[in-house]
ZAFITOR-415490 format. One record per residue (C-alpha): x, y negated, z negated; residue in one letter. Coordinates in nm, 3 decimals. Each point is the difference from the previous one (the first is absolute). Layout:
<vexkols>
px: X | py: Y | pz: Z | r: a
...
</vexkols>
This chain:
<vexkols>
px: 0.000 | py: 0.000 | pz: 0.000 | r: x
px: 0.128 | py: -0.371 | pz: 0.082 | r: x
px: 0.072 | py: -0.229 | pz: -0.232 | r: x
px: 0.113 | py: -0.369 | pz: -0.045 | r: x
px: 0.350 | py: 0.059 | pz: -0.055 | r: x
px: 0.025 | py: 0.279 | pz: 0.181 | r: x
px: 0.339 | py: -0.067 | pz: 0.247 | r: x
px: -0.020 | py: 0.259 | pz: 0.263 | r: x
px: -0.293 | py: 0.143 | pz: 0.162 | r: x
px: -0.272 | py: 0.212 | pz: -0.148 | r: x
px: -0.008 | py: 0.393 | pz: -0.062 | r: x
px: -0.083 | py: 0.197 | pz: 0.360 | r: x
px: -0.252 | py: 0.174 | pz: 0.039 | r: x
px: 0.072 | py: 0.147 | pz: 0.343 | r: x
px: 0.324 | py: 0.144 | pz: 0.108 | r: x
px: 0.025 | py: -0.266 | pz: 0.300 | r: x
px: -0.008 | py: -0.291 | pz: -0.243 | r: x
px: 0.259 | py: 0.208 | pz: -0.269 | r: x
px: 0.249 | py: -0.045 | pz: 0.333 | r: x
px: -0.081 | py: -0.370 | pz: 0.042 | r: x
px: 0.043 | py: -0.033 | pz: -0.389 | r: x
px: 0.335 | py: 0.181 | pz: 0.097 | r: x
px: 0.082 | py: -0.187 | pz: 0.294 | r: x
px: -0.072 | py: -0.365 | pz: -0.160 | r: x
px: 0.233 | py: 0.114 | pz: -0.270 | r: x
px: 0.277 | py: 0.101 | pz: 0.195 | r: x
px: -0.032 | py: -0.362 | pz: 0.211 | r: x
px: 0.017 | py: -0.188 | pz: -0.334 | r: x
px: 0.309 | py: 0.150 | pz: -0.130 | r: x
px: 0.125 | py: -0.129 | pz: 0.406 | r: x
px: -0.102 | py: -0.386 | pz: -0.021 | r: x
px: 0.144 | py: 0.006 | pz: -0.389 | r: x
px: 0.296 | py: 0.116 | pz: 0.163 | r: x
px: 0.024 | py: -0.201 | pz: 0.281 | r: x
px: -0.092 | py: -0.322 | pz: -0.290 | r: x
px: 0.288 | py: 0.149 | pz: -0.249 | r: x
px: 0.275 | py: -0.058 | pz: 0.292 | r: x
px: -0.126 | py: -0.269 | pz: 0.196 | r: x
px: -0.001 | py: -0.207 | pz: -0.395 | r: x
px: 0.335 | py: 0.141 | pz: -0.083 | r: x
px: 0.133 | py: -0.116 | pz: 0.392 | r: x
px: -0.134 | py: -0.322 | pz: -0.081 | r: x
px: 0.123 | py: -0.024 | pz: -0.396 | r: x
px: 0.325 | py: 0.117 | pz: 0.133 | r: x
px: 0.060 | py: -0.347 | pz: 0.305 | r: x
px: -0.170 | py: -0.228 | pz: -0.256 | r: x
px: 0.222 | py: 0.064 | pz: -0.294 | r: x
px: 0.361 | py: 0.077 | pz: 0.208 | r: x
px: -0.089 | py: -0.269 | pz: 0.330 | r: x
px: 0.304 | py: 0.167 | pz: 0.198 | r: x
px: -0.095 | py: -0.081 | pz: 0.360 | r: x
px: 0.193 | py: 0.281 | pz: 0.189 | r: x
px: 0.105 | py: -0.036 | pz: 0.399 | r: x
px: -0.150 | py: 0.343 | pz: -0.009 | r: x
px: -0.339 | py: -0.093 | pz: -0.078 | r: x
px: -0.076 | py: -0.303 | pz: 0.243 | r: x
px: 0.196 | py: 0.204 | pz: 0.292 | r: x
px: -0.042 | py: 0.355 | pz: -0.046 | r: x
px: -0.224 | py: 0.194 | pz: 0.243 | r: x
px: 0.016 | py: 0.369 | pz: -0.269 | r: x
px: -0.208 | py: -0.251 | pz: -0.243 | r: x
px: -0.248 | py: -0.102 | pz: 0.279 | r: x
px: 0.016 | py: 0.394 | pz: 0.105 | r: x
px: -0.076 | py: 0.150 | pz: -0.356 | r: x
px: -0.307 | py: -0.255 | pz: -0.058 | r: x
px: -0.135 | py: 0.126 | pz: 0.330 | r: x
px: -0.005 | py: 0.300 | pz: -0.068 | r: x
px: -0.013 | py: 0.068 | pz: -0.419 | r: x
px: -0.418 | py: -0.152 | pz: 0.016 | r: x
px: -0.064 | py: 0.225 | pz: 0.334 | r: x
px: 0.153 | py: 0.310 | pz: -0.227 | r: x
px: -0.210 | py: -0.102 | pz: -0.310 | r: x
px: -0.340 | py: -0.014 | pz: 0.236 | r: x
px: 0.065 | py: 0.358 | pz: 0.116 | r: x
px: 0.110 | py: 0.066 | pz: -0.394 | r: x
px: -0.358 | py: -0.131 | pz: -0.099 | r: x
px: -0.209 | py: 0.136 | pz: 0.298 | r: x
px: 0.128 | py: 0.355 | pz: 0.053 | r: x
px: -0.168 | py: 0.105 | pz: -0.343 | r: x
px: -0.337 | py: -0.191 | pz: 0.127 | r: x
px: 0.022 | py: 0.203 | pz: 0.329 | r: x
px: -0.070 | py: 0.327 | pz: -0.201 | r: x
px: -0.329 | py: -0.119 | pz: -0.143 | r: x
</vexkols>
């Protein structure tokens, strides 16, 4: 049964929703990861403000955030393909 401070959803009562329960789960644990390391990225220039030729130049940076949010949409939709 649902109540106010419930914080995640209610109990299933079908096996399709106990997978969705599931699957919502498993995509929260993704965006709290994705909000851990973007916040510690972030902590990390604001606090040592080193501006590296590396950074403003460097085509492996522009490469890897290309491609890391294309792997963590396949990460979070492969499990919602089963349903």
């Amino acid at each position: 049964m649902a109540t106010w401070s419930n914080l995640s959803l209610q109990d299933s009562a079908s096996p399709l929703m106990e997978q969705l329960s599931f699957f919502h789960d498993h995509t929260m644990v993704v965006v709290l990861l994705i909000t851990v390391i973007v916040g510690y990225v972030l902590s990390y220039m604001l606090i040592i403000s080193y501006t590296s030729r590396n950074l403003l130049h460097g085509h492996l940076i522009e490469t890897i955030w290309t491609t890391l949010p294309a792997i963590t949409l396949i990460f979070i939709a492969l499990p919602s393909l089963r349903l």
